[in-house]
N, CA, C and O atoms as a GROMACS GRO file, in nm:
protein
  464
    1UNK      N    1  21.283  22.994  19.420
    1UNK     CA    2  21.173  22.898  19.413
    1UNK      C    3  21.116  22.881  19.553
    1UNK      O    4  21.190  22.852  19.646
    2UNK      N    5  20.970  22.902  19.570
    2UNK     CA    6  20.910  22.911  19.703
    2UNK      C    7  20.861  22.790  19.715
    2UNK      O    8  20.801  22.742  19.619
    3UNK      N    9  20.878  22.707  19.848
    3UNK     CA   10  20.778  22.646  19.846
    3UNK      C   11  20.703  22.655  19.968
    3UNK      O   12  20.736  22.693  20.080
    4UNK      N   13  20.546  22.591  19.902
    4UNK     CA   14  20.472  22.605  20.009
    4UNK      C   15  20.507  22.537  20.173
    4UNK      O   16  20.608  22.489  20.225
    5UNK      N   17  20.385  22.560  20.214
    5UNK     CA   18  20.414  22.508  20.351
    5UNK      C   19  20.423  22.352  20.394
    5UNK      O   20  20.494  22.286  20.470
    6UNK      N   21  20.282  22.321  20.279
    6UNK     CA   22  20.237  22.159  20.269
    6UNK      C   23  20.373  22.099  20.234
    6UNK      O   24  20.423  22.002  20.292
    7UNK      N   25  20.427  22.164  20.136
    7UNK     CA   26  20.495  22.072  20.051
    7UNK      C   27  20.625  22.085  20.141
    7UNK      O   28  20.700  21.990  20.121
    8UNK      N   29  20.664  22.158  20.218
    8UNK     CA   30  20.766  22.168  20.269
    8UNK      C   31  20.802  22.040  20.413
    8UNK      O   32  20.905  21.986  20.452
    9UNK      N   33  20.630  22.033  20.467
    9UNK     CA   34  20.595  21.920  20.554
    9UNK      C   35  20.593  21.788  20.520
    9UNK      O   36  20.598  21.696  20.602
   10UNK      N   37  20.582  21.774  20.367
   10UNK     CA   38  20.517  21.667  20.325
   10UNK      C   39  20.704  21.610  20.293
   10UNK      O   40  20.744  21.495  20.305
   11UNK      N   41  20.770  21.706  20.260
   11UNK     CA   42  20.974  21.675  20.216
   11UNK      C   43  20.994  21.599  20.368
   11UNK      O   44  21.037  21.486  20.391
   12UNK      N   45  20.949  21.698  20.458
   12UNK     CA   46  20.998  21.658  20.595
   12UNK      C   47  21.008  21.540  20.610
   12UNK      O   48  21.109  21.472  20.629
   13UNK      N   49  20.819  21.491  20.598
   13UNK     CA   50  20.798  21.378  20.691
   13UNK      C   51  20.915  21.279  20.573
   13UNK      O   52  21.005  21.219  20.632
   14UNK      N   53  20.912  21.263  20.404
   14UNK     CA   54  20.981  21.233  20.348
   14UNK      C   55  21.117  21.168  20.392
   14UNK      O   56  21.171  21.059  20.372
   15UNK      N   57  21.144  21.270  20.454
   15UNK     CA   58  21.287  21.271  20.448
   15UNK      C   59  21.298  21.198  20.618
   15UNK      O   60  21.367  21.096  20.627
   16UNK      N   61  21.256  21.230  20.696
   16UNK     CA   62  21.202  21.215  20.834
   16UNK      C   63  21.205  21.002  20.785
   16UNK      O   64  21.290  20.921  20.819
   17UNK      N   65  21.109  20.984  20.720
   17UNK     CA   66  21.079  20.822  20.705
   17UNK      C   67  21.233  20.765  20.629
   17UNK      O   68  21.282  20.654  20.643
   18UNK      N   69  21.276  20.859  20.563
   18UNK     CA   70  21.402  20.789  20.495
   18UNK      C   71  21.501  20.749  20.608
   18UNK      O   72  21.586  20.662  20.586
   19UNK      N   73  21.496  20.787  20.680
   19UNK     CA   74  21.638  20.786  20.808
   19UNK      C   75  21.616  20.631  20.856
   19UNK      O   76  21.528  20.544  20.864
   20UNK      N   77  21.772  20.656  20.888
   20UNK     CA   78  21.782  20.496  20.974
   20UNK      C   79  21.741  20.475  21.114
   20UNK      O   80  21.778  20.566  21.189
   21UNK      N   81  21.665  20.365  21.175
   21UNK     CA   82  21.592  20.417  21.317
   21UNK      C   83  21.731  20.470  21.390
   21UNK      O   84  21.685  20.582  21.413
   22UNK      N   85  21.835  20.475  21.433
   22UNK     CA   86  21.872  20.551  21.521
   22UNK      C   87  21.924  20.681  21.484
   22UNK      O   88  21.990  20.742  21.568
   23UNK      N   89  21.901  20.739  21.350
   23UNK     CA   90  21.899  20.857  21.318
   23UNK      C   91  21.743  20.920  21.352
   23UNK      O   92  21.725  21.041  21.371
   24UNK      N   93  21.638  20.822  21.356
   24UNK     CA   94  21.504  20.867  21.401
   24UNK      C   95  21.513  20.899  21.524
   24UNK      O   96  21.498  21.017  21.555
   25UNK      N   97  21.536  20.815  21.609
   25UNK     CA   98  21.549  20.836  21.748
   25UNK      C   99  21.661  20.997  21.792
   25UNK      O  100  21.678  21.041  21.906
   26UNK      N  101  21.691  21.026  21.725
   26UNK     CA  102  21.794  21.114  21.748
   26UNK      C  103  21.706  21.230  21.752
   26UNK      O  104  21.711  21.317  21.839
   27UNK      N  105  21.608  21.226  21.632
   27UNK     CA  106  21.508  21.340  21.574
   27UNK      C  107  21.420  21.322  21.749
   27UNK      O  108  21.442  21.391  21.849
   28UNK      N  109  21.319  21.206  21.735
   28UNK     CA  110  21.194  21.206  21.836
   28UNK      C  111  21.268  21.238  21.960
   28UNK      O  112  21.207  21.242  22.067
   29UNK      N  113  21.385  21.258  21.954
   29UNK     CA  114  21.455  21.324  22.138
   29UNK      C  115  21.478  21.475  22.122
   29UNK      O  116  21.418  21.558  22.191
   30UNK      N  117  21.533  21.495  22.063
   30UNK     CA  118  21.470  21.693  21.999
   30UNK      C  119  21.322  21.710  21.991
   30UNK      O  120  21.275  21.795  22.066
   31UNK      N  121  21.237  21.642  21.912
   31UNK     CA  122  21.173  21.652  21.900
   31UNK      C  123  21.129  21.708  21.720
   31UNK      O  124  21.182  21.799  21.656
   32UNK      N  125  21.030  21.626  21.684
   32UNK     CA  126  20.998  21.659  21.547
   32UNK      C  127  20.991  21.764  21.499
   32UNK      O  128  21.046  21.812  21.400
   33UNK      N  129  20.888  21.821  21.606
   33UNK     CA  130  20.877  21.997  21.560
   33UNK      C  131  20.998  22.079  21.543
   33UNK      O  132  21.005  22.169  21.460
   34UNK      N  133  21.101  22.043  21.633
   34UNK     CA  134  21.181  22.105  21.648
   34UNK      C  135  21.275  22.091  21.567
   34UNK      O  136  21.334  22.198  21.549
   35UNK      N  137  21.337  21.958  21.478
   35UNK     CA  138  21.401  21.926  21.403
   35UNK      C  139  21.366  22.003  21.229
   35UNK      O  140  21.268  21.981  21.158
   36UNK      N  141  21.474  22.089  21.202
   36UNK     CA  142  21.485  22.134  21.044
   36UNK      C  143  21.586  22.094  20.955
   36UNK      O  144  21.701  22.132  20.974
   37UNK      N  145  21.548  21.998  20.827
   37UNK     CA  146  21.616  21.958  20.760
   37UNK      C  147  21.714  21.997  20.683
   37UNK      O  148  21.821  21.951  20.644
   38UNK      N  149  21.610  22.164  20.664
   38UNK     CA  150  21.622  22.252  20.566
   38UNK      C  151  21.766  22.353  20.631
   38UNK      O  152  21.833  22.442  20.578
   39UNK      N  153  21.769  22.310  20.723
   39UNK     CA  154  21.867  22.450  20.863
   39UNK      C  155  21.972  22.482  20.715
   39UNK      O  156  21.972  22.410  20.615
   40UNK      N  157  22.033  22.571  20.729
   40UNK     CA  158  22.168  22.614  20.634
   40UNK      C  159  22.286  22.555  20.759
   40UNK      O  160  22.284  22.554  20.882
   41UNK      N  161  22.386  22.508  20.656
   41UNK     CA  162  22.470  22.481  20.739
   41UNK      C  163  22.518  22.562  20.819
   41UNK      O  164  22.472  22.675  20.799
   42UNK      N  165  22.606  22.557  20.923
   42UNK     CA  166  22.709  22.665  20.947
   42UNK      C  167  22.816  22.663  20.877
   42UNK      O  168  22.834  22.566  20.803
   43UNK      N  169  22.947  22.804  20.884
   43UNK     CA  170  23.039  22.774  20.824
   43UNK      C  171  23.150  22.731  20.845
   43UNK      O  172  23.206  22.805  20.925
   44UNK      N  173  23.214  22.644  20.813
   44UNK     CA  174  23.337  22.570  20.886
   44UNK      C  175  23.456  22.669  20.874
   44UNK      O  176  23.478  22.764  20.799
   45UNK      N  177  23.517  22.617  20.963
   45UNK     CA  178  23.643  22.688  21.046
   45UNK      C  179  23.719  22.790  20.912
   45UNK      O  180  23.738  22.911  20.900
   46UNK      N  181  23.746  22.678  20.830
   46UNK     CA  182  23.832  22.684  20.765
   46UNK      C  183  23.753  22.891  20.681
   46UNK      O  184  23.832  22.985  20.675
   47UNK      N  185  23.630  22.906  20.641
   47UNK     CA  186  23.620  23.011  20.587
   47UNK      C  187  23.542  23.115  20.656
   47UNK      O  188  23.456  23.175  20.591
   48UNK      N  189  23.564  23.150  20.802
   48UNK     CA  190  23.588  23.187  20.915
   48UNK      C  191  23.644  23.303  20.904
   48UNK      O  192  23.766  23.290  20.904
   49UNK      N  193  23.606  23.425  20.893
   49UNK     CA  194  23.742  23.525  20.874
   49UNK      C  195  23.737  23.653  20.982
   49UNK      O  196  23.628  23.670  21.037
   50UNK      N  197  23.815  23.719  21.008
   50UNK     CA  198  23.853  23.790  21.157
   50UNK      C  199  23.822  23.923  21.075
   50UNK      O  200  23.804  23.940  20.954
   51UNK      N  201  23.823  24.030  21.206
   51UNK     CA  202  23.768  24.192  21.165
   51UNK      C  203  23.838  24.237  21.048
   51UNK      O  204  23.782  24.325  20.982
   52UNK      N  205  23.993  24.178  20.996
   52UNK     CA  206  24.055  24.292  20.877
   52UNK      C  207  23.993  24.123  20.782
   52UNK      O  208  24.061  24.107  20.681
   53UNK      N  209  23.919  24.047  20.795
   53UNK     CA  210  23.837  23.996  20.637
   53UNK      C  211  23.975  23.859  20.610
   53UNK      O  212  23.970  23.779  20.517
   54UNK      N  213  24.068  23.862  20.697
   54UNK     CA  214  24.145  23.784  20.677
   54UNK      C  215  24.086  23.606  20.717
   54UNK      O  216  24.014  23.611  20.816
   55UNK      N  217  24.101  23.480  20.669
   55UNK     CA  218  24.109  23.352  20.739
   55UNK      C  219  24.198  23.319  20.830
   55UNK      O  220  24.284  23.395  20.875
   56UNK      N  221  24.186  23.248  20.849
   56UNK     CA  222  24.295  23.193  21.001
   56UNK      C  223  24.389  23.160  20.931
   56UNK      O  224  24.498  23.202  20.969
   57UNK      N  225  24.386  23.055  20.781
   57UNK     CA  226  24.532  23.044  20.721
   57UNK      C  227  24.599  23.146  20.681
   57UNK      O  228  24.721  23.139  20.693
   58UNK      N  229  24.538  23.274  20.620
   58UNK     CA  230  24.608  23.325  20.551
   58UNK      C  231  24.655  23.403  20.698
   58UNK      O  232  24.771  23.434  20.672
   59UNK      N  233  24.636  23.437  20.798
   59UNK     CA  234  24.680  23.522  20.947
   59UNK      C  235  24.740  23.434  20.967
   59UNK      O  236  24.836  23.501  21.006
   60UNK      N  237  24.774  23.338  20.977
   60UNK     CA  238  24.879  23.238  21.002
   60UNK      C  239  25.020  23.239  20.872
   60UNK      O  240  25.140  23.242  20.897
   61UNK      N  241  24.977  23.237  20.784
   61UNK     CA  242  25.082  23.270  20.650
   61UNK      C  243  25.140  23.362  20.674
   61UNK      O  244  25.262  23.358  20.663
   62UNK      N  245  25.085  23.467  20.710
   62UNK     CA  246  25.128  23.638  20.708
   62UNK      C  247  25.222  23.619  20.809
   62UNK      O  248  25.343  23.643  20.802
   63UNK      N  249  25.142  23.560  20.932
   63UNK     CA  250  25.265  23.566  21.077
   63UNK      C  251  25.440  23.489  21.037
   63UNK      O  252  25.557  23.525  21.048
   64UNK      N  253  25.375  23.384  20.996
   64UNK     CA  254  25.468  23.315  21.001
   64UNK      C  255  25.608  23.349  20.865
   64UNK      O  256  25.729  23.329  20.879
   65UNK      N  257  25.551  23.391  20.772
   65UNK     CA  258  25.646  23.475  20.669
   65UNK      C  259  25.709  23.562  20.742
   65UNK      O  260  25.831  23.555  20.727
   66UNK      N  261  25.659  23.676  20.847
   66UNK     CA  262  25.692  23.800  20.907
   66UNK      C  263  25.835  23.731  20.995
   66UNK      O  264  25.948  23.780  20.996
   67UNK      N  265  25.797  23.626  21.052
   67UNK     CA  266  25.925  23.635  21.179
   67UNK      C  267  26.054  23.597  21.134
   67UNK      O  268  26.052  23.535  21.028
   68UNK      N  269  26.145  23.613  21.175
   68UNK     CA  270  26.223  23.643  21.146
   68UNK      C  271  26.369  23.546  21.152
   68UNK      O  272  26.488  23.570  21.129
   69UNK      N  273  26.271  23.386  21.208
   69UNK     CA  274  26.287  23.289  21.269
   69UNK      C  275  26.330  23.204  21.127
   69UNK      O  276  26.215  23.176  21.094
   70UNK      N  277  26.408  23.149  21.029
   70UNK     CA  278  26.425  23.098  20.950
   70UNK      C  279  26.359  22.926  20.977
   70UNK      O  280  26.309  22.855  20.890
   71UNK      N  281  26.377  22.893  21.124
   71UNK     CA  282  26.383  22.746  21.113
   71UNK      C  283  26.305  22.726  21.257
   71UNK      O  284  26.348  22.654  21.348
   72UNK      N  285  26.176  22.807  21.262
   72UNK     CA  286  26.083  22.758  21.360
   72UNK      C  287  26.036  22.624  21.333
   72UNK      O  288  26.014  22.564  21.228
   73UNK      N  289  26.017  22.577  21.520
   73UNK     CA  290  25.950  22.404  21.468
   73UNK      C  291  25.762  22.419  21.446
   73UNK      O  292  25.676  22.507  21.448
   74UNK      N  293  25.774  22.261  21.424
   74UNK     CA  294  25.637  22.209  21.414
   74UNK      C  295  25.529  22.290  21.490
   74UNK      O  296  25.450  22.370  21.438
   75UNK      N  297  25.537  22.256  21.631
   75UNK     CA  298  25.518  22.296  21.772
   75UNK      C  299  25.511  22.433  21.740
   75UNK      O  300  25.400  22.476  21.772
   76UNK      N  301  25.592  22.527  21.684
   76UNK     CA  302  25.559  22.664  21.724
   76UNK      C  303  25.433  22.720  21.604
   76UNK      O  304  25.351  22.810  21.619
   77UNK      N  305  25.458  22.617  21.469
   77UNK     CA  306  25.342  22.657  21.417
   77UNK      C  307  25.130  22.636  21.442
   77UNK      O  308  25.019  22.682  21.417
   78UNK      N  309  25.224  22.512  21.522
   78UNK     CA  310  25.069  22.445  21.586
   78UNK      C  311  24.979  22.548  21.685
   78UNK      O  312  24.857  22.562  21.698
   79UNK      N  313  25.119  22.630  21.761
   79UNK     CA  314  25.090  22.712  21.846
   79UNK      C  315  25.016  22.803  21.756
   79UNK      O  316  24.893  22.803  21.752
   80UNK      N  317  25.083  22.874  21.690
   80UNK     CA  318  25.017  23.000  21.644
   80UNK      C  319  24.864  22.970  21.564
   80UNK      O  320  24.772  23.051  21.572
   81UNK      N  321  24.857  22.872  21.505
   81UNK     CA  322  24.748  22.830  21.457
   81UNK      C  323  24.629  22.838  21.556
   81UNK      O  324  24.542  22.923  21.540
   82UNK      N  325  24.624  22.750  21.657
   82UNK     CA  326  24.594  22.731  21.786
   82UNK      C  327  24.525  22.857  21.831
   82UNK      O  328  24.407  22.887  21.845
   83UNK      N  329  24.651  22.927  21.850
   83UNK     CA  330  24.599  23.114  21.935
   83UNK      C  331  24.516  23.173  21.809
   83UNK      O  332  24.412  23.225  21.850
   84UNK      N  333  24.530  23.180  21.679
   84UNK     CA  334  24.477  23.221  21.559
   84UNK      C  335  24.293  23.197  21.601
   84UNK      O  336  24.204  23.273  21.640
   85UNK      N  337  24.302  23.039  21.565
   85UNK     CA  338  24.156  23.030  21.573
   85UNK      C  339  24.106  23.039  21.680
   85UNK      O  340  23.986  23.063  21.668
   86UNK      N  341  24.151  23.029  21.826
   86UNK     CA  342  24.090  23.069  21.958
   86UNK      C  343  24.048  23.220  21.940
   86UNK      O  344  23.933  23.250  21.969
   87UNK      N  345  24.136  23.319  21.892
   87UNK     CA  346  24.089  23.446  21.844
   87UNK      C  347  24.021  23.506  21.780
   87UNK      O  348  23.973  23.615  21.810
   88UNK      N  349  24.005  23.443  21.678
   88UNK     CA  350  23.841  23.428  21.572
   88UNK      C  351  23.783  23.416  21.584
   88UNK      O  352  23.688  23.474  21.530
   89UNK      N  353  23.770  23.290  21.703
   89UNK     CA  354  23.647  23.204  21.736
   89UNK      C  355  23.595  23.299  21.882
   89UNK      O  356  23.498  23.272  21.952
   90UNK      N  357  23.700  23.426  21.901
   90UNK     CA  358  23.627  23.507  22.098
   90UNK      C  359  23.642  23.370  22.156
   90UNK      O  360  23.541  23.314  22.198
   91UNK      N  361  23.764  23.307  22.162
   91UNK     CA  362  23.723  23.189  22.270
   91UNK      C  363  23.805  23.288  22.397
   91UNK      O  364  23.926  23.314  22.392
   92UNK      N  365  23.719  23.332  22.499
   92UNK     CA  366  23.777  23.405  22.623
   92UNK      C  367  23.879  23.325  22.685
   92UNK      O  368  23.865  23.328  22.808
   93UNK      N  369  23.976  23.254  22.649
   93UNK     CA  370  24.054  23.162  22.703
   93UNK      C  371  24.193  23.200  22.632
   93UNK      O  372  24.296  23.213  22.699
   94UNK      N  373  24.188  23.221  22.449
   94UNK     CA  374  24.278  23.266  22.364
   94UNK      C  375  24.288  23.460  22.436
   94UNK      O  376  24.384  23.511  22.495
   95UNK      N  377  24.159  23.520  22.402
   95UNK     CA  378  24.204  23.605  22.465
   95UNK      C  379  24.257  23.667  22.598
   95UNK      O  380  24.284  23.785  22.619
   96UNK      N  381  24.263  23.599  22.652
   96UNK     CA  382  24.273  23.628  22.805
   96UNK      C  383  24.430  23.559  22.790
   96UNK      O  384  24.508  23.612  22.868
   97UNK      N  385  24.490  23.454  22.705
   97UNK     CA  386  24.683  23.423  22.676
   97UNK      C  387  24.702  23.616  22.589
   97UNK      O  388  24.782  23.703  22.625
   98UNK      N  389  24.636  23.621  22.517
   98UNK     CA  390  24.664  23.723  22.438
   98UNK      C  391  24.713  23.862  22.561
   98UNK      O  392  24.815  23.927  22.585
   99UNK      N  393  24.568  23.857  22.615
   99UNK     CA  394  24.623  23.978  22.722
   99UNK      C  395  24.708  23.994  22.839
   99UNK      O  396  24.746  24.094  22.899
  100UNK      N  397  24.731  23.854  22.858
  100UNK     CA  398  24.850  23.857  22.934
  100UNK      C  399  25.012  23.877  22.851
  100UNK      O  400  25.115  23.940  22.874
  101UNK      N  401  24.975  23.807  22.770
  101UNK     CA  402  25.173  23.830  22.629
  101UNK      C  403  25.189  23.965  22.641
  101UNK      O  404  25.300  24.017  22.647
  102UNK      N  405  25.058  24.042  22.645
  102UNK     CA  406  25.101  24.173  22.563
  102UNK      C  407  25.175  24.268  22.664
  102UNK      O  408  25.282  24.328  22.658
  103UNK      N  409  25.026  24.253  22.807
  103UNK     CA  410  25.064  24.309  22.938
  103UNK      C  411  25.224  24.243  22.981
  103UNK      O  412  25.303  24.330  23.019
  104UNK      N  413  25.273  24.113  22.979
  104UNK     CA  414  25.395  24.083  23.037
  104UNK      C  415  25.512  24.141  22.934
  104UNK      O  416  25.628  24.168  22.965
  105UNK      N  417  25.458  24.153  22.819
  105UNK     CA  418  25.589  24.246  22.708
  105UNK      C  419  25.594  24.366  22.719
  105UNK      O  420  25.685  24.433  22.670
  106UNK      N  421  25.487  24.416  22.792
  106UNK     CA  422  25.510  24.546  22.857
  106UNK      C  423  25.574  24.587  22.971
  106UNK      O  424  25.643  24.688  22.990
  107UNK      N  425  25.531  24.461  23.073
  107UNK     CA  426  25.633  24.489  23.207
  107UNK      C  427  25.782  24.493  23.170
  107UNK      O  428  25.854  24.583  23.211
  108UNK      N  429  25.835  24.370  23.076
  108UNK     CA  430  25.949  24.363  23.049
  108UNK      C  431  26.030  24.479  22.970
  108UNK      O  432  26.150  24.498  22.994
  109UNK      N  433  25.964  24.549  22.880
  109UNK     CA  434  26.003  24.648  22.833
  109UNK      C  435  26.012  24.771  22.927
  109UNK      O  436  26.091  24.863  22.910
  110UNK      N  437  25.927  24.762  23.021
  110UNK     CA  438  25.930  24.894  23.119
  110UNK      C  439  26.018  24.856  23.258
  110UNK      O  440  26.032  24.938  23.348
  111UNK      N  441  26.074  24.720  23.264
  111UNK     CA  442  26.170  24.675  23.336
  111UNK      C  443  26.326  24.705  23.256
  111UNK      O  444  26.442  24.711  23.296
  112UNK      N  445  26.300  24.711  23.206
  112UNK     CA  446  26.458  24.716  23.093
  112UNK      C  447  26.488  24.582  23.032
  112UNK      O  448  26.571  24.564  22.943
  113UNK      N  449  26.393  24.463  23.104
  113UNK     CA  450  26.415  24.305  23.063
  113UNK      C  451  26.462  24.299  22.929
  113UNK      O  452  26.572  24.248  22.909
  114UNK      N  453  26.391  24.346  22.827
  114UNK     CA  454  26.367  24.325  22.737
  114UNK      C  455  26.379  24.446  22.600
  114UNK      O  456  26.309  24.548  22.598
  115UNK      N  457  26.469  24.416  22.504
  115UNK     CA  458  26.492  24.514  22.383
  115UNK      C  459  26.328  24.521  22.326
  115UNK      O  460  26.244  24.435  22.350
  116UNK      N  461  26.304  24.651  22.240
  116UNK     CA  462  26.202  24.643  22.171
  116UNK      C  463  26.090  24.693  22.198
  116UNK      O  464  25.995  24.677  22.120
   0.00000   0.00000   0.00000
């Protein structure tokens, strides 16, 4: 269903007069023109999904089934959650913990530190 242009201005101002004044004021500091009612949302975190199509819960499910840890705490799941969505999200902060774990599990393995 198309609608025109009028009618799309005419919802605006509509919708524009329905607001409470400091939801107006919020608009006239963006600016009118600039404000779209219509925007599509974005999508929240939660259905978010990484290059293999996975969500952050279910990459979090998977991890946490895998280890081998019967009775990890709270804390270590918060963690992984944590690094999960920093990684989804390219926050250069998650990746940059990421590339250091991997690089220091390498020194340690090429030190003898470490089995594996």
């Amino acid at each position: 269903m198309s609608v025109s242009k009028e009618e799309a201005a005419e919802r605006k101002q509509a919708i524009y007069e329905s607001l409470a004044p400091r939801n107006r004021r919020y608009i006239d500091r963006i600016g009118y023109e600039k404000w779209d009612p219509f925007e599509e949302p974005k999508d929240p975190i939660e259905i978010r999904k990484d290059a293999t199509k996975r969500t952050s819960q279910q990459l979090v499910r998977e991890f946490l089934q895998s280890c081998p840890m019967d009775d990890y705490s709270n804390t270590y799941g918060r963690g992984v959650l944590d690094m999960c969505i920093g990684i989804i999200n390219n926050d250069e902060r998650y990746k940059a913990m990421l590339d250091f774990a991997i690089w220091y599990n390498d020194l340690l393995q090429r030190e003898g530190k470490k089995e594996g």
